[in-house]
C-alpha positions in Angstrom: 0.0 0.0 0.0 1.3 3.3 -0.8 0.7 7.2 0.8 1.6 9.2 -1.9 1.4 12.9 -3.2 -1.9 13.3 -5.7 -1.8 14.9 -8.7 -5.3 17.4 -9.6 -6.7 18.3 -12.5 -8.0 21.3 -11.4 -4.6 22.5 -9.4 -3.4 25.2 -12.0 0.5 24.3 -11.1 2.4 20.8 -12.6 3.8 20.1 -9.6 2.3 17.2 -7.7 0.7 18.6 -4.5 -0.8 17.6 -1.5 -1.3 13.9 0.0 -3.6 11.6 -0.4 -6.3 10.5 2.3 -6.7 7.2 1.6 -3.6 4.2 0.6 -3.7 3.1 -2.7 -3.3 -0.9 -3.2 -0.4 -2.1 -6.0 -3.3 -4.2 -7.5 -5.1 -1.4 -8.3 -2.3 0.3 -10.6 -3.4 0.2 -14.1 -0.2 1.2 -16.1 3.5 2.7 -14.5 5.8 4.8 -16.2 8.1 7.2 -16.5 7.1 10.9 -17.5 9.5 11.6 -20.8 7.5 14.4 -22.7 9.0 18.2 -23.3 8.1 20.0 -19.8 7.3 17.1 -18.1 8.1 17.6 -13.8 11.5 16.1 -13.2 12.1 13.4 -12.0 8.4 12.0 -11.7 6.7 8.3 -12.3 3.5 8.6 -13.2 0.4 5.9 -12.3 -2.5 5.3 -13.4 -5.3 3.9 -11.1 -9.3 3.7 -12.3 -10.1 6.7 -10.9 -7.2 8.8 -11.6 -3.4 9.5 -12.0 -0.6 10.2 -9.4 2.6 11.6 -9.6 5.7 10.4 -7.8 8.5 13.0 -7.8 11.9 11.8 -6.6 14.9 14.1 -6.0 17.3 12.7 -8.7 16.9 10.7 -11.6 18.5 7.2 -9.5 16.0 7.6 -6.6 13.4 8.1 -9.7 14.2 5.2 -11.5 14.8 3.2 -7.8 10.8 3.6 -7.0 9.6 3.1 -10.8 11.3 -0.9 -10.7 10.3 -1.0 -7.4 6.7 0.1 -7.5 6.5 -2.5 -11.0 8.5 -5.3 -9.2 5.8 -5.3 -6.7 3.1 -4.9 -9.4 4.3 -8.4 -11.0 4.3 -10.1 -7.7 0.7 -9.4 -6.5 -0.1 -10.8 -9.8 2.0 -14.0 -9.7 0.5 -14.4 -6.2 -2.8 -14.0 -7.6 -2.2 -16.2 -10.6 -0.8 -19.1 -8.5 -2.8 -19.2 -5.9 -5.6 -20.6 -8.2 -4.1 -22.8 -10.5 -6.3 -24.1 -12.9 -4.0 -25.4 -15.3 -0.4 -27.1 -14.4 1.1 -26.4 -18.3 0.1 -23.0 -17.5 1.3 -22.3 -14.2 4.3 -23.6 -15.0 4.8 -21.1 -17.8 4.1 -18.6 -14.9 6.8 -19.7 -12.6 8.8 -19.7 -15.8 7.9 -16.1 -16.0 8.3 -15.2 -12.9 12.2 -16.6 -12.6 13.0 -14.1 -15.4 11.5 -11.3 -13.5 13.3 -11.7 -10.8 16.5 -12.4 -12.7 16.3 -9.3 -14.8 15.6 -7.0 -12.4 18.1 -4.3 -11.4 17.2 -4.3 -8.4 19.8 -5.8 -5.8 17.7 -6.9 -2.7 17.8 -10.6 -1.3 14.0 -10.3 -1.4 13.9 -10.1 -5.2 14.6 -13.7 -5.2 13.3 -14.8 -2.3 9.7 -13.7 -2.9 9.1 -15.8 -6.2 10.3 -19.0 -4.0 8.5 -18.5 -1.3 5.1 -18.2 -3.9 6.3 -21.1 -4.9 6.7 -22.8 -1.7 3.4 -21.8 -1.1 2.0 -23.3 -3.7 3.5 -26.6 -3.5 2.6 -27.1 0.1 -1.3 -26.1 -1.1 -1.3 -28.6 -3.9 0.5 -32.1 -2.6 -1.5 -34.2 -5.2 1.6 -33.2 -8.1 2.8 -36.0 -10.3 6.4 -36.7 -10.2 6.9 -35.0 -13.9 5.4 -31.8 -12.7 7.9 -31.9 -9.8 10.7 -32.4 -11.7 9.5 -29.3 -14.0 8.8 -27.2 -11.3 12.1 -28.0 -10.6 14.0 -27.2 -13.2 12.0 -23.9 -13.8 13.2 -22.4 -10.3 16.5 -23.7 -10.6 18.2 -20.7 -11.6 16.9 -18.6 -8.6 18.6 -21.2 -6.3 21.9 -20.5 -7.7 23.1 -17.7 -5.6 20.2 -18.2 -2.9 19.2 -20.4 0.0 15.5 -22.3 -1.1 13.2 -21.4 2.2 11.9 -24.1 4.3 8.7 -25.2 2.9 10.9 -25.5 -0.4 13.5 -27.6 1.4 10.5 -29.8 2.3 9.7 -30.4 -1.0 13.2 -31.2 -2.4 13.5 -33.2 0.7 10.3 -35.5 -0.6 11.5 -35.5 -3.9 15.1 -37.3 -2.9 13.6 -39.8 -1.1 10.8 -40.9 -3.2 13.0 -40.3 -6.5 16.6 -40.5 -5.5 17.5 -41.8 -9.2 16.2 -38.7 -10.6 18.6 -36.7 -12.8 17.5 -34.0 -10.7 18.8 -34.8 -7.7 22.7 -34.8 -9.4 22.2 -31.9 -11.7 20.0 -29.0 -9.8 20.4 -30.4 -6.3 24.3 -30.4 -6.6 25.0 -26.7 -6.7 22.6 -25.8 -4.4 23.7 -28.2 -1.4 27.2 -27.4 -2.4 26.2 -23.6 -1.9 24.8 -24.2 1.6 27.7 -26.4 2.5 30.2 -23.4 1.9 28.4 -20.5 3.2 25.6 -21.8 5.4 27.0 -20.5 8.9 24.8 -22.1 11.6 22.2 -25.4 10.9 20.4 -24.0 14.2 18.7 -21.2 12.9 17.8 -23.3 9.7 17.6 -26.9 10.5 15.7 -28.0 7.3 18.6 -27.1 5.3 20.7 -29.3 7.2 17.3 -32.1 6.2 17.9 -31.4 2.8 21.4 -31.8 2.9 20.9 -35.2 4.3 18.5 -36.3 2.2 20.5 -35.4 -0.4 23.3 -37.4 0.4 21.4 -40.5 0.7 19.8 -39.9 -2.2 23.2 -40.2 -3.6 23.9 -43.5 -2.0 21.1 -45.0 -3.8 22.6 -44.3 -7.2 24.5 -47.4 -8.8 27.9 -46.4 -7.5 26.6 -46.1 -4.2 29.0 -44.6 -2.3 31.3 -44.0 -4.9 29.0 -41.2 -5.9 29.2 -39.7 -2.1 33.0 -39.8 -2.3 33.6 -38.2 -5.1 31.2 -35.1 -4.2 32.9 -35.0 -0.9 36.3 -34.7 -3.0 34.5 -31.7 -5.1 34.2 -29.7 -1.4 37.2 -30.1 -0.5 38.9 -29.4 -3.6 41.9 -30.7 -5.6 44.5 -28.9 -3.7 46.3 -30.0 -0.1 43.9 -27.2 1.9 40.4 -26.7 1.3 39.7 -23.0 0.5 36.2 -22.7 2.1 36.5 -23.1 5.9 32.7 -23.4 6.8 32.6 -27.0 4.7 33.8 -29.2 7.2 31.9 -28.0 10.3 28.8 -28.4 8.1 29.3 -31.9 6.8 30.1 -32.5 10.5 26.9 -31.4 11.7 24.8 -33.0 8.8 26.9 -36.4 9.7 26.1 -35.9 13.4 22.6 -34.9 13.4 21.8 -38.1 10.7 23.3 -40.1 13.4 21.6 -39.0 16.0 18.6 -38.7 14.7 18.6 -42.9 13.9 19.1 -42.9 17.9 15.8 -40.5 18.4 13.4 -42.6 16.4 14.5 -45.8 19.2 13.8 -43.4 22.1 11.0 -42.0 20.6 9.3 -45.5 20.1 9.5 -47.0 23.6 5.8 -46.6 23.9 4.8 -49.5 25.9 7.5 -50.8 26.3 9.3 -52.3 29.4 11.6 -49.8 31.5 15.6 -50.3 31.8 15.0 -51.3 35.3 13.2 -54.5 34.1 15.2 -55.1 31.0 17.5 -55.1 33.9 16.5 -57.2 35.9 14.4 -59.5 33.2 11.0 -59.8 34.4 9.3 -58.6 32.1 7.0 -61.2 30.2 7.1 -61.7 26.5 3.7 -61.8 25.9 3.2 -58.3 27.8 4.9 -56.4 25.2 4.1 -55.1 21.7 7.0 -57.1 19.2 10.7 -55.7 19.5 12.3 -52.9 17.0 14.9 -54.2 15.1 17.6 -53.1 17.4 19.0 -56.5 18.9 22.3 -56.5 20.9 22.7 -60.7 21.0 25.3 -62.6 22.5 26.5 -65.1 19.7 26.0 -68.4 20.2 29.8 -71.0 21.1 30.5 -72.8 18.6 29.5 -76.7 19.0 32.3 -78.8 19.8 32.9 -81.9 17.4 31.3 -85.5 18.5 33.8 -87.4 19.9 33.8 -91.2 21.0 35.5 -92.0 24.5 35.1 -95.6 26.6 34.4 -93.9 29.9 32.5 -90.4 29.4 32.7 -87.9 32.2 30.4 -87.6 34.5 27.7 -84.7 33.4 27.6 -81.0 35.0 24.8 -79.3 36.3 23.5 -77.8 33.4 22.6 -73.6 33.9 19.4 -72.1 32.8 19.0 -71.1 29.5 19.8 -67.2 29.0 16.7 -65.1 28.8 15.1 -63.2 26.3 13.6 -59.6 27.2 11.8 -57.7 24.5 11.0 -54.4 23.8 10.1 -51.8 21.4 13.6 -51.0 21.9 15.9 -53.5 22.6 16.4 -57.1 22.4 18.8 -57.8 24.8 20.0 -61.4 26.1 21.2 -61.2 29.4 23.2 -64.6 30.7 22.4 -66.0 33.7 25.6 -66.1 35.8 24.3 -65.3 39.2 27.8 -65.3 40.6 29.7 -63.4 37.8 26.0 -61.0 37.8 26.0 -60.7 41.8 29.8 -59.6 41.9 29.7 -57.0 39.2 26.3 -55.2 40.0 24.0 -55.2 42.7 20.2 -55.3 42.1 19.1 -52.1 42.6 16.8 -51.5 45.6 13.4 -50.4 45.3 12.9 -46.7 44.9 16.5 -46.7 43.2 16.6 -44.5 40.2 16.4 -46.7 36.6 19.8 -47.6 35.5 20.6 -46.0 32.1 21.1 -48.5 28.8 25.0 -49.1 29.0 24.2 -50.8 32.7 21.7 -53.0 31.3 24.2 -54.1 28.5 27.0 -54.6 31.2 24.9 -57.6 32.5 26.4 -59.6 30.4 30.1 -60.2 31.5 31.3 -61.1 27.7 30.1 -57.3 26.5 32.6 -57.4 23.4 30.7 -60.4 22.1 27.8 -58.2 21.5 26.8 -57.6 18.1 24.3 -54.9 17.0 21.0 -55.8 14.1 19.9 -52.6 12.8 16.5 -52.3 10.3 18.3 -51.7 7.0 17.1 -48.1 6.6 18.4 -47.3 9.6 21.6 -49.5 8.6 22.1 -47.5 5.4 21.8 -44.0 7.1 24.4 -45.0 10.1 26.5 -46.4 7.8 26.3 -43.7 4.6 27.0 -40.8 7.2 30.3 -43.1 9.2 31.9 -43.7 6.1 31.6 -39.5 5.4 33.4 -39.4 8.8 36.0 -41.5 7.4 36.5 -39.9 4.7 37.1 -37.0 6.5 39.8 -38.2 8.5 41.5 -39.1 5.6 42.1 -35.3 4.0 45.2 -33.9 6.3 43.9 -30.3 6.3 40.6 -31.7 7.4 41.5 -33.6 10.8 43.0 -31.6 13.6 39.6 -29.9 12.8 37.6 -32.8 12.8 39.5 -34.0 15.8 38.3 -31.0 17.9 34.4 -30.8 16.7 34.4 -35.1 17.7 36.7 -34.6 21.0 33.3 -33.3 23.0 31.5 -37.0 22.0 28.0 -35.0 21.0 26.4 -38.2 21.6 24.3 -39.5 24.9 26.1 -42.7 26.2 23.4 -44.6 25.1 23.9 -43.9 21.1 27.8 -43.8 22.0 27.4 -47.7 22.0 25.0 -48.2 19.5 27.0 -46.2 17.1 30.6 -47.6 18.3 29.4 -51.0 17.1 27.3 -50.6 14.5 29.7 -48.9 12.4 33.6 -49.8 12.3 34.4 -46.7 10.5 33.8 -44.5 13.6 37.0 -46.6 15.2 39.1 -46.0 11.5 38.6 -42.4 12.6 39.6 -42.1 16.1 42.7 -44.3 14.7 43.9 -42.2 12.4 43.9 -39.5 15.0 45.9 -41.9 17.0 48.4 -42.0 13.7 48.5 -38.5 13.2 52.0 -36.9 14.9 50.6 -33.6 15.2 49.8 -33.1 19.0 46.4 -30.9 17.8 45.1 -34.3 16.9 45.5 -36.8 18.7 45.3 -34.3 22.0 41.6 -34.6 21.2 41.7 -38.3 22.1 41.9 -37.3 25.8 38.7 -35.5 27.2 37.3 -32.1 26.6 37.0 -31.7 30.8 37.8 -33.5 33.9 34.6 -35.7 34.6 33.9 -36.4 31.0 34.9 -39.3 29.0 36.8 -38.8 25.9 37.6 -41.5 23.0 40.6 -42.4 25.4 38.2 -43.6 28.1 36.0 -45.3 25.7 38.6 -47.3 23.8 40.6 -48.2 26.9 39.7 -52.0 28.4 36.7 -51.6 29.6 35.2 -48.7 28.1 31.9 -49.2 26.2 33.7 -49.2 22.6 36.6 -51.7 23.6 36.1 -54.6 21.2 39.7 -55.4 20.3 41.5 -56.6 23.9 43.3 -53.0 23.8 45.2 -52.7 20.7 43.8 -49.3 19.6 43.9 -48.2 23.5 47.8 -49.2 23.3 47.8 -46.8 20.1 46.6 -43.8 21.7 48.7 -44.2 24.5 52.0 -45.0 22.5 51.2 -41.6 20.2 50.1 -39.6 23.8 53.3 -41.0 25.5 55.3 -40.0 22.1 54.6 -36.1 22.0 54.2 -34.2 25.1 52.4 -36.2 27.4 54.9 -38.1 28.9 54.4 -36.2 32.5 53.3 -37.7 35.7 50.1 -36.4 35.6 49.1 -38.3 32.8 51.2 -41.7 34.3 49.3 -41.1 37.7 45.9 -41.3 35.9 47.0 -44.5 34.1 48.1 -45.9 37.4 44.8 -45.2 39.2 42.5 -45.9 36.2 43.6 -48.4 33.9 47.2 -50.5 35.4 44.7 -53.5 35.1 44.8 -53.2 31.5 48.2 -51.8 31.1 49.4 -54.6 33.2 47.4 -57.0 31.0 48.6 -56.2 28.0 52.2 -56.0 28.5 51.8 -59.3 29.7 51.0 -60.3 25.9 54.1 -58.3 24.8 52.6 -55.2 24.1 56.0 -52.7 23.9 54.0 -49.6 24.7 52.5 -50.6 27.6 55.9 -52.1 29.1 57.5 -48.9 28.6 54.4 -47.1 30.7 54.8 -49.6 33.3 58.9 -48.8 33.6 58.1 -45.5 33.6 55.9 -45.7 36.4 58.6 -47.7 38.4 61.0 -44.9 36.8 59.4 -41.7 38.5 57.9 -43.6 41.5 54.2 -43.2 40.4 53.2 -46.2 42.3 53.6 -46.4 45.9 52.0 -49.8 47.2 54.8 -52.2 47.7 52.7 -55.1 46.1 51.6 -53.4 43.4 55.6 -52.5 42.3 56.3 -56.1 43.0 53.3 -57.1 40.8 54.8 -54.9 38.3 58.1 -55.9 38.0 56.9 -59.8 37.9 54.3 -58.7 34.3 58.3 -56.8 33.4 60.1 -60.1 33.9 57.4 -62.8 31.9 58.3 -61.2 28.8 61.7 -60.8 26.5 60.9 -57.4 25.6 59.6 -56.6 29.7 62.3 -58.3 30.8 65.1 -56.5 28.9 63.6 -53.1 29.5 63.5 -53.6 32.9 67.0 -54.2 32.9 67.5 -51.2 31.6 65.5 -49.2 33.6 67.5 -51.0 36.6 71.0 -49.7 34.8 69.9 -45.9 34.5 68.8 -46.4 38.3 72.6 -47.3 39.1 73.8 -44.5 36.8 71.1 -42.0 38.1 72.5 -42.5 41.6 75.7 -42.0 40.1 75.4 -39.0 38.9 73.0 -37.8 41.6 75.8 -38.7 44.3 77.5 -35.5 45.8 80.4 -34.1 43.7 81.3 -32.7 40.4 81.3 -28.8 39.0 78.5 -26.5 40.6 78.4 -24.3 36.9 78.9 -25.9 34.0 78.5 -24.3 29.6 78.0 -26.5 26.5 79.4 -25.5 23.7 77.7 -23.9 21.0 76.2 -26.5 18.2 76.2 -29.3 21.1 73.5 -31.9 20.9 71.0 -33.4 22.9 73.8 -36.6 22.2 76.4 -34.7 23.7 74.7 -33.5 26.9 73.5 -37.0 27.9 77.6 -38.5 26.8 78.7 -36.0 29.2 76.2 -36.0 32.3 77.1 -40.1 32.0 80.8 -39.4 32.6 80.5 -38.7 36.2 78.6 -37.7 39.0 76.8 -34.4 39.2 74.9 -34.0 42.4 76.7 -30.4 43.1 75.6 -28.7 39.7 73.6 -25.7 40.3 74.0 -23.5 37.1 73.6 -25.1 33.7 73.8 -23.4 30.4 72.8 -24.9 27.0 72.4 -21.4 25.5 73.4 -21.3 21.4 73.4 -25.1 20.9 71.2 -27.6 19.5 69.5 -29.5 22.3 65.5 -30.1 21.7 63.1 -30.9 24.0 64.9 -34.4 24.2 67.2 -33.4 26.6 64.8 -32.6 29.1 65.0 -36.3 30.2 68.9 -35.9 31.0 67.6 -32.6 32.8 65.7 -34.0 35.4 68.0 -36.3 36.8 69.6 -33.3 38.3 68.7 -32.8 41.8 70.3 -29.4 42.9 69.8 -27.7 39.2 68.6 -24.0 40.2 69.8 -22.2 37.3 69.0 -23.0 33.7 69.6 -20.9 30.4 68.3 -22.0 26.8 69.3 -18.9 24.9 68.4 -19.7 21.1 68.0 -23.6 21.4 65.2 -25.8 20.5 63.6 -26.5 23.4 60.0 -26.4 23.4 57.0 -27.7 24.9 57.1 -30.8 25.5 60.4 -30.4 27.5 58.5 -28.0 29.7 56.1 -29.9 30.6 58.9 -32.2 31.9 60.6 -29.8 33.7 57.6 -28.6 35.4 57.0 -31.9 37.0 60.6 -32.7 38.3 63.3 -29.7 38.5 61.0 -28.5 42.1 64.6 -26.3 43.1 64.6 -24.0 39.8 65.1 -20.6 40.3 66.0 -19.2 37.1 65.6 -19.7 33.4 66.0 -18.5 30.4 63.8 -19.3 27.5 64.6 -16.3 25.1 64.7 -17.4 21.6 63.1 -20.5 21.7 60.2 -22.2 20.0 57.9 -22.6 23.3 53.9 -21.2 23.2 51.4 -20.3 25.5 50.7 -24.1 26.3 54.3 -24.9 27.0 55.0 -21.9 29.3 51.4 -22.1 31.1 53.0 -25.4 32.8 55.7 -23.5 34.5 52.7 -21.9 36.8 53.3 -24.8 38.8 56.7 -24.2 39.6 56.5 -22.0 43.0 60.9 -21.9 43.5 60.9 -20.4 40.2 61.8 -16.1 40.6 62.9 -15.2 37.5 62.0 -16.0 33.7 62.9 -14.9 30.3 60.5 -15.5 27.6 61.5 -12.4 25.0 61.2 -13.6 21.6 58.9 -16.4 22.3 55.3 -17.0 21.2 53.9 -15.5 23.9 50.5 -13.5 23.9 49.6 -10.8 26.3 46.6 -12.8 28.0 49.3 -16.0 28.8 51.4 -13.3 30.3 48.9 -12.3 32.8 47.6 -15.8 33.4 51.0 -16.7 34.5 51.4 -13.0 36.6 48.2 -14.0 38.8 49.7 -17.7 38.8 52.7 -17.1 40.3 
């Protein structure tokens, strides 16, 4: 509706005077133009209506020509609305919307509106008339396709190309309209939250993909189109949305089982398994069942043993959830879990599973749609772990585990490609990965805690937990703290599988002998008998016992009290020269201007009375910190001027109360890390 000045007949001047006392509506306008004659007002539009003419008169020619596309672009859309809100005939209202995508193509105009006003007519009347055949879909399609180029398609239209790639997924549509516009959203869309059914379409897409005859050959290569054929991927907002789109596909499988329990028994009786069969409406096709032993072979003996007691037969519990079969093992059930007492609060899912004392026997039945989406939107994951740029990236948006426990373990073993990921973070040397293994906070699990023995994704006796420890122990987390949580946690496993050999975890055990982590008497003796069952246990143990006789070598009172490396001396050279004698008297060290790393921070520790330490333009970073943080409690002074270390590195030395004085000019430290540590220390 417009309030605009009138133009009289009667008013003896050209000039439009005056307002009018009543709106005019744009459906009204008979004709619009601009006025072009000799002595025609400046910079006027002129409309017609039925019972008259007005006169718009802009200030300059732009503003003029600014309300006439305007005022006509609005004309054209009331009647578009109009036409296709009573369609009569589909050949004809598709030469409307045909119609309509050129006007709002060739306008000048440059508003986002332009473009999203003929979609949402659109939208409208798709949602209005749901009884379409599948050709006209396609040709509405194609028709609006060129609007969805450089735009977002609204809601109800994400709807509709949603129903269209799941009842058509074959459709050449789907690969040659839907591709640019998901790839569109994928690079620029900036939060799923405030438009979820994007992130819909998107799925829907993807599987739509998966049911071509390449399967996901077809998702793979369109992965490989976002990211690009060069080593980094030059839009930044891709990953984080495939990562949502993945997650929320996922998660969503999980909803529908949680959604459907109506009727069905609680965990507190799937617990316990009392719950009667014929009580219950039939099971979902989620079953978590204990394989049956394979039958031993017939054999023929003279005098056969005498029979055993024979148990009852495990128990089947359904529900519209689960199927789970709990065994019977009243001792093995009594010592691991108590039934809870009445009043007790339900036990969540992963208790009920832990019933059953051979958990990693479990295997998971899915429906196949369900199946197909789990699996579709793992393998994505793995393929993201694969691209270099992508994973310290996708390592961080995983590391928070944005699933409930619950869909943790249905995930973790339905799909095998979820463990390929966290193992490639557990190959990658850069510490920005596989730091994400451990957990985002203290109190929540991270992958660490779910792939160690015992966790609820454990289904390999601890070889990818020895992985993730052997890269952790590799980089800079080879520090008590981290040892100390082993020890209390997880020595059972640790202990277990160096036992079977494992390298890794006989080097964490010697370590924890090494810097006097464990305390109980037993438990060292315990230790060093798992050390001495093994040729690899047993000969690291021996060494470990012949740095103990050289550490109290060089630890035993006498030597220099200063001592200077040359320049260009090694991390080699320092630990050939603190092994030529004892050291317990040295007080001032300097290393500055050679070429020790953070490698020689293990020769650095073994000095007791070390108070003064310069690093001057060495290598020393991080990692060796850390180290020094935990063992060198008598330092006073040091130097770290020139050297590689960050803000991580140099936020560990808050910890280090004897420690008065501290040079960190030309480092990587920021201004916010320098008044952390201020208030620290």
């Amino acid at each position: 509706m417009w309030d605009v000045g009138e133009y009289s007949d009667e008013c003896e001047s050209d000039e439009p005077t005056g307002y009018m006392e009543a709106p005019l509506s744009y459906s009204t306008i008979e004709d619009l133009q601009l006025l072009s004659w000799d002595n025609a007002p400046k910079y006027c539009v002129q409309l017609s209506f039925p019972g008259g003419t007005v006169l718009l008169q802009a200030a300059n020619s732009y503003l003029r020509d600014q309300w006439f596309h305007s005022i006509q672009w609005k004309k054209k859309i009331y009647k578009y609305r109009k036409v296709l809100n009573n369609p009569s005939r589909w050949d004809v209202v598709l030469k409307e919307i045909r119609a309509l995508v050129d006007m709002a193509l060739t306008s000048p105009l440059q508003d986002e509106s332009i473009h999203q006003a003929p979609l949402h007519i659109i939208s409208t009347l798709l949602a209005e008339n749901t009884n379409l055949s599948a050709q006209d879909h396609e040709n509405i399609i194609v028709a609006i396709a060129p609007l969805l180029e450089n735009n977002h398609p609204p809601p109800d239209l994400c709807e509709f190309f949603c129903k269209h790639c799941r009842e058509r997924p074959r459709s050449m549509v789907v690969i040659e309209v839907f591709t640019p516009v998901v790839q569109r959203i994928l690079k620029h869309n900036m939060d799923f939250g405030k438009c979820p059914r994007l992130r819909l379409f998107t799925q829907e897409y993807i599987l739509a993909l998966n049911e071509l005859n390449a399967g996901m050959e077809v998702v793979k290569k369109f992965i490989h189109s976002m990211h690009g054929p060069t080593g980094q991927c030059p839009h930044p907002r891709v990953l984080p949305n495939l990562v949502a789109v993945c997650l929320a596909a996922i998660y969503s499988c999980y909803e529908e089982f949680i959604n459907s329990r109506d009727n069905s028994p609680s965990l507190k009786e799937i617990r316990n398994g009392c719950q009667q069969q014929s009580e219950r409406k039939p099971p979902m096709p989620l079953r978590l069942l204990r394989p049956e032993p394979p039958t031993p072979p017939q054999t023929t003996t003279l005098s056969p043993p005498p029979a055993l007691p024979l148990s009852p037969p495990p128990s089947i519990v359904n529900s519209s959830e689960i199927l789970v079969e709990l065994e019977r093992n009243n001792n093995t059930t009594n010592t691991l879990r108590k039934a809870p007492a009445e009043g007790d609060s339900e036990p969540n899912l992963i208790d009920c599973l832990l019933v059953s004392p051979a958990l990693n026997a479990l295997s998971i039945q899915l429906p196949a749609h369900a199946d197909r989406v789990l699996g579709c939107f793992a393998l994505i994951l793995k393929m993201l772990s694969d691209y270099d740029d992508w994973r310290p990236a996708l390592a961080s948006l995983l590391q928070p585990i944005p699933f409930p426990k619950e869909s943790v373990f249905c995930f973790v073993f339905c799909n095998r490609e979820l463990k390929y990921v966290i193992q490639r973070f557990a190959e990658d040397p850069r510490q920005e990965v596989h730091s994400c293994l451990l957990s985002v906070r203290s109190g929540k699990d991270g992958w660490f805690q779910l792939y160690s023995p015992g966790g609820v994704a454990c289904d390999d006796d601890g070889e990818l937990f020895a992985s993730m420890v052997h890269i952790l122990m590799g980089s800079c987390y080879k520090t008590k703290k981290f040892l100390l949580s082993l020890a209390e946690n997880k020595l059972g496993p640790c202990m277990l599988l160096a036992l079977r050999g494992n390298q890794t975890m006989v080097e964490i055990l010697c370590l924890m002998l090494e810097y006097n982590i464990i305390e109980n008497k037993d438990t060292q003796l315990q230790i060093i008998s798992t050390l001495e069952s093994t040729q690899v246990g047993l000969r690291m143990y021996e060494q470990l016992c012949d740095r103990q006789r050289e550490l109290k070598e060089l630890q035993r009172k006498g030597g220099p009290t200063r001592l200077t490396l040359p320049s260009k001396s090694t991390d080699a050279d320092l630990a050939r020269l603190l092994s030529s004698g004892s050291f317990g008297n040295l007080e001032n060290l300097s290393l500055a201007f050679t070429n020790v790393t953070s490698a020689c921070a293990e020769q650095l520790i073994k000095l007791p009375s070390l108070k003064q330490l310069n690093l001057w333009s060495t290598q020393f970073g991080d990692a060796g910190l850390r180290l020094l943080s935990e063992h060198l409690a008598c330092l006073q002074v040091l130097n770290l001027c020139e050297t590689p270390v960050t803000d991580a590195g140099l936020l560990s030395l808050s910890s280090m109360k004897s420690l008065c004085s501290l040079n960190m000019n030309s480092t990587k430290l920021t201004a916010d890390t320098y008044e952390d540590l201020k208030v620290r220390t």
